[in-house]
C-alpha positions as a Markdown table, in Angstrom:
| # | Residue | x | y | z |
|---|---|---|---|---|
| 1 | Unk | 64.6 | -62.1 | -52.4 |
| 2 | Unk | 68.3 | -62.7 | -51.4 |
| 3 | Unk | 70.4 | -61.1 | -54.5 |
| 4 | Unk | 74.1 | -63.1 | -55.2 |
| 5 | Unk | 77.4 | -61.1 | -56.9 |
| 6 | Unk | 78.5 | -62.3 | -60.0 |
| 7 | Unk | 82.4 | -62.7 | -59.7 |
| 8 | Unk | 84.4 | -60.8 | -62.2 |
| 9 | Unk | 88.2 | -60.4 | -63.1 |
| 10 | Unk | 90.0 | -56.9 | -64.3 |
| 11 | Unk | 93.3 | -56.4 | -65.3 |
| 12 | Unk | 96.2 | -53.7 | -65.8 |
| 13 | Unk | 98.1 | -54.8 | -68.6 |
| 14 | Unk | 101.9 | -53.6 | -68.2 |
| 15 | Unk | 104.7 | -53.5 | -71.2 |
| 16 | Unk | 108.0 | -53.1 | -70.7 |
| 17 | Unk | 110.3 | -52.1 | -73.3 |
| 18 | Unk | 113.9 | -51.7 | -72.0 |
| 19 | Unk | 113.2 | -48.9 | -69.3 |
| 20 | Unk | 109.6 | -47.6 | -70.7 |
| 21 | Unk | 106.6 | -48.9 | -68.8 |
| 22 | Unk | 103.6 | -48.3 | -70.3 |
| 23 | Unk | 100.0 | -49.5 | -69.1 |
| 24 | Unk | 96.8 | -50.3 | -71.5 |
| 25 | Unk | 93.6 | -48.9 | -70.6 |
| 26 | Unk | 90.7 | -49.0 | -73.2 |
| 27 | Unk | 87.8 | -46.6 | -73.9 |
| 28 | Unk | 84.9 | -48.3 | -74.8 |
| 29 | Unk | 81.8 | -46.5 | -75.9 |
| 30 | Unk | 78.6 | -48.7 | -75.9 |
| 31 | Unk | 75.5 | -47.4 | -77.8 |
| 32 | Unk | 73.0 | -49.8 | -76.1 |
| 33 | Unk | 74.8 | -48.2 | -72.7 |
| 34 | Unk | 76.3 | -44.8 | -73.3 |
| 35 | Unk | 76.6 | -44.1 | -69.3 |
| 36 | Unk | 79.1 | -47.2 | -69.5 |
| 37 | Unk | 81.3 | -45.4 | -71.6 |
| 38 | Unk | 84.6 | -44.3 | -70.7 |
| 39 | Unk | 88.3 | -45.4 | -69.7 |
| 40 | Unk | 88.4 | -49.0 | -68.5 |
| 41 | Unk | 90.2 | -51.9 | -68.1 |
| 42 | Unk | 89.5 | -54.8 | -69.8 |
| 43 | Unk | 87.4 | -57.0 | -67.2 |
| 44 | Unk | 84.9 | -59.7 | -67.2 |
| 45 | Unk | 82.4 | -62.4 | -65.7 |
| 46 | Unk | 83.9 | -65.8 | -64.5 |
| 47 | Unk | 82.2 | -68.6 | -66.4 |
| 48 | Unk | 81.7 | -71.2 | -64.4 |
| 49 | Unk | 84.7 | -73.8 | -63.4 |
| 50 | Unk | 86.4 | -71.2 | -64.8 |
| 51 | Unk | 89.6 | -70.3 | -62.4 |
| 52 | Unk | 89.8 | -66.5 | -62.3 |
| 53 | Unk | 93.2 | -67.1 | -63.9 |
| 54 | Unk | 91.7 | -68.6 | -67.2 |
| 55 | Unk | 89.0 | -66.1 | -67.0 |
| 56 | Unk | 91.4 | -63.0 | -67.2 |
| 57 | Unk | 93.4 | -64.3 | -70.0 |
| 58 | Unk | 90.2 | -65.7 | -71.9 |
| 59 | Unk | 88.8 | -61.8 | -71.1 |
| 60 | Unk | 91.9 | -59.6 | -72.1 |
| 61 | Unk | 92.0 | -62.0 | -75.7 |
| 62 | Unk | 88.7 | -61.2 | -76.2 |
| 63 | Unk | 88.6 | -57.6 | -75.5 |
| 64 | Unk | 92.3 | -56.5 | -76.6 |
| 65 | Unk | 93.9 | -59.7 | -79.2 |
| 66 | Unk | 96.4 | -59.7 | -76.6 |
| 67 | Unk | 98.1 | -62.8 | -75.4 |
| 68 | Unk | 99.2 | -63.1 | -71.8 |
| 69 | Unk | 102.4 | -63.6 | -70.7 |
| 70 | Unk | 102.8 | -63.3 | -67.1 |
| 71 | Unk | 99.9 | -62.6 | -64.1 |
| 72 | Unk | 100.9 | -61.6 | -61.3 |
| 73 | Unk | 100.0 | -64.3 | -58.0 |
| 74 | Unk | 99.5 | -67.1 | -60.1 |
| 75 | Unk | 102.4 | -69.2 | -59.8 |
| 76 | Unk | 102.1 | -68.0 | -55.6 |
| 77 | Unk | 98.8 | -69.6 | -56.0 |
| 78 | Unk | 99.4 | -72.7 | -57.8 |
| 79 | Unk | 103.0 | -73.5 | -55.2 |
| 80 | Unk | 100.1 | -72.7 | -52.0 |
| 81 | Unk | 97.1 | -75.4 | -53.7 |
C-alpha cells in the first residue's frame, strides 16, 4: 500500500527588542509519548484548504498564546500568485 506525507508547518519565532534578538523554542514533555519530549519548535499539521500561512499562525496561537506579526515569504508569495 502506497503511504502519503502529511504536510506540516514549523516555526522560529524571533523578538527583537532594540538590539537583543532572542528566539523561542519550547520543551514539551508528553506522557502518552515521552520519546517525543525535548526542545522543539512549535509546528503542526495543515488542515485542509488551509494555506500553510494560516496554518503557522493558527499553530504558534495554539501552542505558545502568541500572535503573529510578521512571516517571513509571505508577502513574496502573495505579490508572485
Amino acid at each position: 500500500m502506497e503511504s502519503f506525507s502529511i504536510p506540516g508547518v514549523g516555526g522560529i519565532l524571533e523578538k527583537r527588542i532594540k538590539d537583543t534578538e532572542s528566539i523561542l523554542i519550547q520543551e514539551r514533555w508528553k506522557e502518552e509519548a515521552p520519546n517525543e519530549t525535548g526542545f522543539k519548535i512549535p509546528a503542526g499539521k495543515i488542515r485542509a484548504f488551509e494555506s500553510i500561512f494560516d496554518c503557522l499562525r493558527r499553530e504558534i496561537k495554539e501552542e505558545t498564546g502568541l500572535e503573529i506579526i510578521k512571516i517571513y515569504g509571505e508577502e513574496e508569495r502573495k505579490s508572485s500568485n
